[in-house]
C-alpha positions in Angstrom: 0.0 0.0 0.0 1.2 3.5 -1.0 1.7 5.6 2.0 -0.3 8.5 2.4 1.7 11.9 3.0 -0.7 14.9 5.1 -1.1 17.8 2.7 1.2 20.5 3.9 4.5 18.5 3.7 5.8 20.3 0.8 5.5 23.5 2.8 7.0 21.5 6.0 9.9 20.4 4.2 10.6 24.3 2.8 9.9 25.1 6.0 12.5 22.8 7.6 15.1 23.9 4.6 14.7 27.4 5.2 15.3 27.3 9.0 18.5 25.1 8.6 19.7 28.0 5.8 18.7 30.5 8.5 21.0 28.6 11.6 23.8 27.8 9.1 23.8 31.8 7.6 25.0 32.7 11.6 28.1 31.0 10.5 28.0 30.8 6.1 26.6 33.6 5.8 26.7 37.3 5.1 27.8 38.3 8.4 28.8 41.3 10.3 33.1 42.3 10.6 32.4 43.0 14.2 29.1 41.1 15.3 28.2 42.3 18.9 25.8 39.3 19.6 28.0 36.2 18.9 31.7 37.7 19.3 33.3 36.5 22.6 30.4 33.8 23.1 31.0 29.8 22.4 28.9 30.1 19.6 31.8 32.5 17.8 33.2 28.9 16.8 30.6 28.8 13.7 32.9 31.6 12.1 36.1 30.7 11.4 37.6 27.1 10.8 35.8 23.3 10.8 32.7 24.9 12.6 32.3 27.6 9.4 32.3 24.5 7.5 29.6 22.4 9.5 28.3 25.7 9.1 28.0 25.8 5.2 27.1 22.5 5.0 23.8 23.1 7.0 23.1 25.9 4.5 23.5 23.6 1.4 21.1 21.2 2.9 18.8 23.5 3.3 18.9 25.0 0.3 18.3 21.3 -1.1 15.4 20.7 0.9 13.7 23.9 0.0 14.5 23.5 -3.8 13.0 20.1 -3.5 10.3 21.4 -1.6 9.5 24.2 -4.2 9.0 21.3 -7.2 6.8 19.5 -5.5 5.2 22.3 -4.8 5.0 23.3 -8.4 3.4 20.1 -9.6 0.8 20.1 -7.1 0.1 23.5 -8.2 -0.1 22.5 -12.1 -2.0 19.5 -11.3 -4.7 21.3 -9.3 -4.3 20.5 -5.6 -2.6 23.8 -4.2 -4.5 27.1 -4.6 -3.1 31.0 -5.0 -3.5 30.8 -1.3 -1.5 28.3 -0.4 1.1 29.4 -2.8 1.2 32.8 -1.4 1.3 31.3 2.7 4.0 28.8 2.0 6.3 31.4 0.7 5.9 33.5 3.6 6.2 30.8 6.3 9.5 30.3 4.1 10.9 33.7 4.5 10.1 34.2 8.0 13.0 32.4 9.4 15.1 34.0 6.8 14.0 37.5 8.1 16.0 36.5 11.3 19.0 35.3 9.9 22.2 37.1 8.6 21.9 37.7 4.5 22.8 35.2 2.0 24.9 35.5 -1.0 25.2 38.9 -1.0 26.4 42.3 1.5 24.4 44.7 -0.5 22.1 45.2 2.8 25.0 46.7 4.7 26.1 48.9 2.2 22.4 50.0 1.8 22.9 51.1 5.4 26.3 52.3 4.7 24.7 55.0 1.8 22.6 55.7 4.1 24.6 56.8 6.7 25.6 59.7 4.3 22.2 60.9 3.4 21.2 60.8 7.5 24.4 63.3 8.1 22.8 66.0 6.2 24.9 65.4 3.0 23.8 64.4 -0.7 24.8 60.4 -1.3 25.2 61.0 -5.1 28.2 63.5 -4.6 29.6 62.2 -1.1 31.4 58.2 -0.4 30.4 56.4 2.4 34.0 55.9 3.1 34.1 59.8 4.3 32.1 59.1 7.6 33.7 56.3 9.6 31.7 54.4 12.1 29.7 50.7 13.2 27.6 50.8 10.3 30.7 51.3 7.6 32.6 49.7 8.8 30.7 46.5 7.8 30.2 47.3 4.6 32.3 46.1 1.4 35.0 47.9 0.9 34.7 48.8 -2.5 31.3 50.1 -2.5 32.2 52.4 0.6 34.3 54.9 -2.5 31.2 54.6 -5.0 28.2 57.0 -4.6 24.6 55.9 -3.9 23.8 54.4 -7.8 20.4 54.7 -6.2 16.6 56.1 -6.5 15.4 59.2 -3.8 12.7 56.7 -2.4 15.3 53.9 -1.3 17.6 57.0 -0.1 14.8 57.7 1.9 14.0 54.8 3.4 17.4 53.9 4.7 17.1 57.5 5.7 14.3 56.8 7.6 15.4 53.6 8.9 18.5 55.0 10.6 16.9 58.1 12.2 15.1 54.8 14.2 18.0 52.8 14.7 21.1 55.3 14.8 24.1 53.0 14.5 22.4 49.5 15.5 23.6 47.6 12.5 21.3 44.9 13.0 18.5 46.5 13.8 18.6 48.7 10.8 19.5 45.6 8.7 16.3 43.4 10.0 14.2 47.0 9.6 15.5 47.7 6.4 14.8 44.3 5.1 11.2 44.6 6.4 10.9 47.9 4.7 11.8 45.9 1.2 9.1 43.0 1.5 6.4 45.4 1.4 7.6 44.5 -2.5 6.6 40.8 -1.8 3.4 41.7 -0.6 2.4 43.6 -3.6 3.4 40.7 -5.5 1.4 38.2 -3.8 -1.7 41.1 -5.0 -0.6 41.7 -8.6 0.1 38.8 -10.0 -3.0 37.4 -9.9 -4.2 40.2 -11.8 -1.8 40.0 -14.5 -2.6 36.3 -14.6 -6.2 36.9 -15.5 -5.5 39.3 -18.5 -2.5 37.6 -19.9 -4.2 33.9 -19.6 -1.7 32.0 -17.1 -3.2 30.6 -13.4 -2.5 32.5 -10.8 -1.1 29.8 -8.2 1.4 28.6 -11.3 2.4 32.0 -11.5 3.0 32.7 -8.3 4.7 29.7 -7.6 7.4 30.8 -10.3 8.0 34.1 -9.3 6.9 34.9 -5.6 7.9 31.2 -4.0 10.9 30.6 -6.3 13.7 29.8 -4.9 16.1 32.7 -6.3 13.2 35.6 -4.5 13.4 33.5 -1.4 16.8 33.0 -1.1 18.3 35.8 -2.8 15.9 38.4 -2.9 14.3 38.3 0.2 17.2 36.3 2.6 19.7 39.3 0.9 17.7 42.2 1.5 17.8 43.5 -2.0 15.6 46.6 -3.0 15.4 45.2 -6.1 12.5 43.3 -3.9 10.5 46.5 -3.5 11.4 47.8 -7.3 9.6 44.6 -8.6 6.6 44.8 -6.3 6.1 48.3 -7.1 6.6 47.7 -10.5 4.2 44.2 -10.9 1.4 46.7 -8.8 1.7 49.4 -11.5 1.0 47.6 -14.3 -1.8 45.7 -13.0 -3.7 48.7 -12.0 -2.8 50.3 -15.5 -4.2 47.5 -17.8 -7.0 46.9 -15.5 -8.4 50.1 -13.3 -6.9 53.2 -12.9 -3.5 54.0 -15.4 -2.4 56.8 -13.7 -2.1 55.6 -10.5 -0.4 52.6 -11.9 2.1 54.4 -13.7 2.6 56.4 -10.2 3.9 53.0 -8.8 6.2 52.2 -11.9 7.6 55.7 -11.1 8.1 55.2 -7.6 9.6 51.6 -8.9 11.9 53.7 -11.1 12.6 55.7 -7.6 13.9 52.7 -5.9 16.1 51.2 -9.1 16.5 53.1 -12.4 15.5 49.4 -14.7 11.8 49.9 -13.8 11.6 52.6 -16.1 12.2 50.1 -19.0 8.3 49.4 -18.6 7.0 53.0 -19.1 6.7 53.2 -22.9 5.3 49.6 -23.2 2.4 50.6 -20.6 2.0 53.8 -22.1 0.6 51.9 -24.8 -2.1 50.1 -23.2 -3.0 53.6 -21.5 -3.4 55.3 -24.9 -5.3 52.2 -26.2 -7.8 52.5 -23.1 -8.3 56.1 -23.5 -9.0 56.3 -27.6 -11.6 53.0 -27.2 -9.5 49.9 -27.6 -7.6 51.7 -31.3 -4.4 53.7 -30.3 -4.7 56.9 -32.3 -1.8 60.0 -32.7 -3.6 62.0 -30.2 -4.6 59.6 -27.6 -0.7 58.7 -27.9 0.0 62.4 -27.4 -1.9 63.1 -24.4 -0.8 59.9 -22.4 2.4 60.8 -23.4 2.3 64.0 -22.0 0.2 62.5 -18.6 2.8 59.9 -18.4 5.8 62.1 -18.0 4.1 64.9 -16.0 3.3 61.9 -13.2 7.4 60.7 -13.6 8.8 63.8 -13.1 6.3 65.1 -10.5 6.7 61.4 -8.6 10.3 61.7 -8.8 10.6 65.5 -7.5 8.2 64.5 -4.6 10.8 61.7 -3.6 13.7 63.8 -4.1 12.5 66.6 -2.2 11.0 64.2 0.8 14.8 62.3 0.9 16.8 65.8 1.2 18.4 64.8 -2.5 19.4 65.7 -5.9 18.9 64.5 -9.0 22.8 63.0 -9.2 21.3 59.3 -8.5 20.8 59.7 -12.9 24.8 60.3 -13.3 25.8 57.8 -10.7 23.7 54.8 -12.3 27.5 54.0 -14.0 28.9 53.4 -9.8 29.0 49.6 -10.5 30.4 49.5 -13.7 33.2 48.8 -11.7 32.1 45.2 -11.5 32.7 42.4 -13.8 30.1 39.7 -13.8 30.1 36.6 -16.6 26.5 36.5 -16.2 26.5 40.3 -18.6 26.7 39.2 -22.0 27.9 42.3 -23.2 30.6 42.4 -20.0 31.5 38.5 -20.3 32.3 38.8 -24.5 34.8 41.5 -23.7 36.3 39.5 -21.3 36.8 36.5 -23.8 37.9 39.1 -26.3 40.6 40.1 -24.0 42.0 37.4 -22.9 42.7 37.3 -27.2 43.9 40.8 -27.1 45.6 40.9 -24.0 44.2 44.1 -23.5 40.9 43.3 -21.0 39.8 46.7 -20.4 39.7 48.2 -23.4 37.8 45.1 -25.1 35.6 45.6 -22.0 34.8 49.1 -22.8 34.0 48.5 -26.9 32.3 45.2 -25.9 30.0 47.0 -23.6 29.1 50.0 -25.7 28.4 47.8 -28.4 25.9 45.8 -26.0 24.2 48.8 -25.0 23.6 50.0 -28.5 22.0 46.7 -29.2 20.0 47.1 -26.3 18.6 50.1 -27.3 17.6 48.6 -30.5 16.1 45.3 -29.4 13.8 47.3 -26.5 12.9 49.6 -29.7 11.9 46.9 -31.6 10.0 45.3 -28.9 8.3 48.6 -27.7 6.7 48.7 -31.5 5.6 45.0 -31.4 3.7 45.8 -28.0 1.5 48.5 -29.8 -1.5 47.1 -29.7 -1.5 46.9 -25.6 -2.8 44.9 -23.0 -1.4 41.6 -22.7 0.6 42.0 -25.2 2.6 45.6 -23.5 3.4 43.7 -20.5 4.7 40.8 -22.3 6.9 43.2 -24.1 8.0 44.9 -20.7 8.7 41.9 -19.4 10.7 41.1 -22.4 13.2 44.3 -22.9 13.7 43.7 -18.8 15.3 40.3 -19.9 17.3 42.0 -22.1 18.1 44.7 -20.2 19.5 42.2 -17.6 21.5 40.2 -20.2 22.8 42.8 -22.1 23.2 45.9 -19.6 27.0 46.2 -18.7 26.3 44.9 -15.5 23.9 41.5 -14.0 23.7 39.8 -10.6 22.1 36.7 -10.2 19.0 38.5 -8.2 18.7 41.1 -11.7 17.0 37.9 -13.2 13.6 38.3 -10.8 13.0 41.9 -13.1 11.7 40.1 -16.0 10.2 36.8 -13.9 7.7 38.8 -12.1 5.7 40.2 -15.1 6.3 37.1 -17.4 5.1 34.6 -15.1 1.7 36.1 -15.8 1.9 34.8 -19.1 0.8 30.9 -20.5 4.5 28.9 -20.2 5.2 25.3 -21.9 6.0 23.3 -19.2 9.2 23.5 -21.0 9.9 26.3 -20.6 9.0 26.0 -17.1 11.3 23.3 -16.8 14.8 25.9 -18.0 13.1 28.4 -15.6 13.3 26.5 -12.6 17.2 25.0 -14.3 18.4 28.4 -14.2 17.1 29.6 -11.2 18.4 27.2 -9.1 22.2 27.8 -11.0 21.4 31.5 -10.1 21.0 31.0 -6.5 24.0 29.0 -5.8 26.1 30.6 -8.6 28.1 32.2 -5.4 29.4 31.4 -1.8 27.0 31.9 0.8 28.6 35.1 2.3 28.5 36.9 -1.3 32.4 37.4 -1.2 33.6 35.1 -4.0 32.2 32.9 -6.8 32.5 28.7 -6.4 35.4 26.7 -7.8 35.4 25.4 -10.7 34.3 21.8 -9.7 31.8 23.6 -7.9 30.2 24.9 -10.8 30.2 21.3 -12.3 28.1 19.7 -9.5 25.8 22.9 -9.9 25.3 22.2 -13.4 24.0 18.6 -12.7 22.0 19.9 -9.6 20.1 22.3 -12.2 19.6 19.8 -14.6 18.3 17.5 -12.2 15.8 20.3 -10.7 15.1 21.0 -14.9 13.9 17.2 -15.4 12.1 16.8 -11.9 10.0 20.2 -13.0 9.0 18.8 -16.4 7.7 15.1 -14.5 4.7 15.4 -12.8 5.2 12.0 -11.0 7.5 13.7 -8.3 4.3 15.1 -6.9 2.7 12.1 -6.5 5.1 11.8 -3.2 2.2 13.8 -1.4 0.6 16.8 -1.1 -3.0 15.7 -1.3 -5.1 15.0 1.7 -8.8 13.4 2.7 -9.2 12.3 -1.1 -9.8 16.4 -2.0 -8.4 18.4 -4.6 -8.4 22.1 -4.1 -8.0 24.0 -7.2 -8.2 27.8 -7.7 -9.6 30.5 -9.7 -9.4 34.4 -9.5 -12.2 36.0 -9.8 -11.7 39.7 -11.6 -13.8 42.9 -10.8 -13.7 46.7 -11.3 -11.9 46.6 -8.0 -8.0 46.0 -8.4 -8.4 42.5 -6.6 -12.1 40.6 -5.2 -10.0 37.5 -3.8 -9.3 34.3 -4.7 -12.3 31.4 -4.8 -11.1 28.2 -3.1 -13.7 25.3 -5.0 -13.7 22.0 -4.0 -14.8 18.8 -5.8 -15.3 15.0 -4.4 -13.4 12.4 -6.3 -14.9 9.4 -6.9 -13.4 6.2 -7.1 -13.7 4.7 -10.8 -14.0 5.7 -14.3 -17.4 4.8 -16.0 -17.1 5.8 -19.5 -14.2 6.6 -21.8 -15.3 8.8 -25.0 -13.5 9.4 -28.1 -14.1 11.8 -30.3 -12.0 14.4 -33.6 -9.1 14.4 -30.6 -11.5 15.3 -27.7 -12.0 12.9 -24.7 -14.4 13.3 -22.2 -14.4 11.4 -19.1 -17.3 10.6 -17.1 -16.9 9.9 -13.0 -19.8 8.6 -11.2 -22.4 11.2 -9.8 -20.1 13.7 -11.1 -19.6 16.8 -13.6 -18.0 15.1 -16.8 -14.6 16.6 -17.3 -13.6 17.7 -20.5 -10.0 18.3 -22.0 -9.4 19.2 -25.7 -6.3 17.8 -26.8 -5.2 21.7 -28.3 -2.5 23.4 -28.6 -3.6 25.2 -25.5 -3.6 22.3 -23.3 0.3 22.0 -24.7 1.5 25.2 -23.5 -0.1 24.3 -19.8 -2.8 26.5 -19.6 -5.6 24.2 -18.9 -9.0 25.8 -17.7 -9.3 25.4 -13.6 -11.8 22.9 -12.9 -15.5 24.0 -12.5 -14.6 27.0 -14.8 -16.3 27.7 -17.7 -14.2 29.4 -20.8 -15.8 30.7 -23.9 -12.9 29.3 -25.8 -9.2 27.8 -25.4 -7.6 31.0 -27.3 -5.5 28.9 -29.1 -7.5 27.9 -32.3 -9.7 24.9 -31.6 -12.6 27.7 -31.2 -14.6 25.4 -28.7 -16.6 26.0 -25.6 -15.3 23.7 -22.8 -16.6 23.5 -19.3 -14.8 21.5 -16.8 -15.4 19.6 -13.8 -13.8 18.2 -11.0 -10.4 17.3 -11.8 -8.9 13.9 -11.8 -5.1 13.5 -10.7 -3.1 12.1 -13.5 
């Protein structure tokens, strides 16, 4: 007899990863130079030597049991037996513990607090170096980016501002404050993407699961402390307001996104679309283009002043967006082919500084063409945002592993092969343990080799549904969901239930359609199209006027079946 599994282990085994990441980051982790809570205590041993070690290791294992966790999660998500909901608790209950820990895989919290410490002095972080005002909280910060302005919005200058006019020079309090402060972005993700879900066709609990529970937000995102957290939230709110409710307020949001990190703005002219397309009845005309044109940069620049003004700052965050050019990461394309091209040369630098330029100016071109193939709005302009923000991340001079949630947040909401779904969850994985867990230095080279097979591994477990089958349903129920949309910005999610029933009855055939009758129950109906292929299969007990993808028929389904 199979053994039966209670519902909520795939969140309990997360669960159980993310607290062993959380104890083994007090050692692995991103720590403090000059930690006043474990320094001169026994526990000091998990720092240096054999007990850093033990210390890693209980990170790695966590990380493994989370990643496993977060598949099996997915399938039971695809296959109908986890709901938005659950999606949207489990990744919380998951990045709880991590709230508590010491960051992972990066130390870009502290110098947050380290830029910060210039603006809270009276003094403009886009002229004046952190390095200029000594003290506990810059001390703890990387040196290099202690000689480099703020690269910066006004809004994220303002709310490390903020944070240290609570805290003073409390490092860790400002770093667990400040972190709080940044997943006010993960709650406006759990909101929008269902939103964007219902206009651009994907489910919302697939969608979340790939971009809110996935394992590079969790991990990287949210563990590290990133604003890049907040930019995406901001930005994911915006542009479900603007294609469903209220444009301007929605392009507000991408503005105050922009405020935060400069790459938000790569969505403004795609969504200005959609709002001239809204405002001239469904055709974008000249003048309808002119006038939200017009709207659109009055609310930028107004949005931006307010920020500027309310964070004591100037306008030099625009000139010191070039502050980490300094780095050079293989993951750039543009950064990565100079690098090859010097080691040719011999002369790195300069192929560098062509290879770059040359990237950008393809940039500019691909995001041009993709802004004209997005005219016609809607779905289509935030599929187009969400592709120029992949390309802005591959080809910008500069990408970090986290840079790669940009474009995952606004094309989740869209139908994916399972595929496709499959390289998504490959290269996440490769992204979150494409450094050491302290954020210092990349892994060896044989390191990289046993991440390789671990991402291929996590690829092929996505695409096979069987790995679900290890649990993750309970009492013989299957909970699927369905959002339901109104004028409001979001009415909820629906949680519907439907009995299984023990046999199948009736098997009919018919032009490539089966139906499949259960006893005493809805017949369920599945048309073998092209719909159906990419993995956007109707929720059960909801009725679609049509797949959208050519067969042209009216399906209604029932209670789903597990495979």
């Amino acid at each position: 007899m199979t053994a039966r599994f209670p519902r909520w282990e795939a969140s309990a085994v997360g669960l159980a990863g993310s607290i062993l990441v959380s104890l083994g980051a007090f050692g692995a982790g991103a720590t403090l130079r000059h930690d006043p809570v474990l320094s001169g205590t026994v526990f000091s041993i998990v720092r240096f030597g054999h007990g850093r070690l033990l210390a890693t290791v209980v990170v790695y294992l966590g990380i493994f049991l989370l990643v496993s966790a977060w598949v099996r999660l997915g399938h039971s998500a695809r296959a109908g037996q986890a709901n938005a909901r659950k999606i949207v608790r489990t990744t919380w209950m998951w990045c709880v513990p991590l709230l508590c820990a010491p960051p992972l895989f990066s130390t870009d919290l502290y110098t947050y607090l380290a830029q910060g410490v210039v603006a809270h002095a009276g003094f403009d972080p886009y002229t004046r170096v952190a390095a200029d005002f000594p003290g506990p909280i810059t001390d703890n910060a990387a040196g290099g980016w202690l000689r480099v302005p703020s690269p910066y919005g006004p809004l994220h200058i303002l709310i490390v501002k903020s944070v240290l006019s609570v805290t003073g020079d409390n490092v860790i309090l400002g770093a667990l404050l400040t972190r709080l402060a940044m997943t006010a972005g993960l709650a406006l993700m759990c909101v929008a993407v269902p939103i964007l879900c219902r206009q651009l066709g994907s489910r919302p609990e697939c969608a979340l699961w790939m971009a809110v529970a996935n394992p590079l937000t969790v991990l990287c995102v949210v563990s590290g402390g990133h604003n890049d957290l907040l930019m995406i939230g901001l930005l994911s709110a915006g542009a479900a307001l603007v294609i469903t409710t209220v444009p301007g307020l929605g392009f507000v949001l991408v503005a105050l996104a922009a405020a935060v990190k400069a790459p938000a703005a790569v969505a403004l002219p795609f969504l200005l679309w959609e709002w001239a397309r809204r405002r001239s009845g469904g055709r974008t005309s000249v003048r309808g283009y002119g006038f939200t044109l017009v709207a659109t940069v009055s609310i930028v620049v107004s949005t931006m002043g307010l920020c500027s003004v309310a964070a004591g700052v100037s306008l030099g965050w625009i000139g010191a967006l070039s502050g980490n050019s300094v780095l050079e990461p293989w993951l750039s394309a543009s950064t990565s082919a100079g690098k090859i091209v010097g080691l040719l040369t011999g002369d790195p630098a300069a192929a560098v500084a062509v290879s770059r330029i040359a990237g950008c100016v393809v940039l500019v071109a691909v995001v041009a063409w993709l802004w004209w193939r997005s005219r016609a709005g809607g779905a289509d302009a935030v599929r187009g945002a969400a592709a120029a923000l992949f390309v802005t991340v591959v080809l910008a001079p500069v990408a970090l592993p986290w840079y790669f949630t940009w474009p995952l947040v606004l094309g989740s909401a869209a139908a994916w092969p399972v595929s496709r779904v499959a390289v998504a969850a490959a290269a996440s994985t490769w992204l979150v343990v494409s450094t050491h867990p302290d954020g210092k230095s990349l892994l060896p080279p044989w390191g990289f080799a046993v991440l390789a097979v671990a991402s291929v591994v996590v690829g092929m477990l996505t695409m096979r549904g069987k790995f679900a089958l290890l649990g993750d349903v309970g009492a013989g129920r299957v909970v699927a969901s369905t959002f339901e949309g109104s004028s409001l910005p979001i009415n909820g999610f629906l949680a519907i239930r439907a009995k299984l029933h023990a046999g199948l009855s009736v098997a009919l055939k018919s032009r490539g359609c089966v139906a499949v009758a259960a006893p005493r129950s809805a017949q369920v109906e599945r048309y073998s199209c092209r719909e159906e292929q990419r993995g956007c299969l109707a929720e059960p007990g909801v009725a679609r006027p049509s797949c959208g993808r050519g067969c042209g028929r009216t399906r209604t389904t029932g209670p789903a079946t597990p495979d």
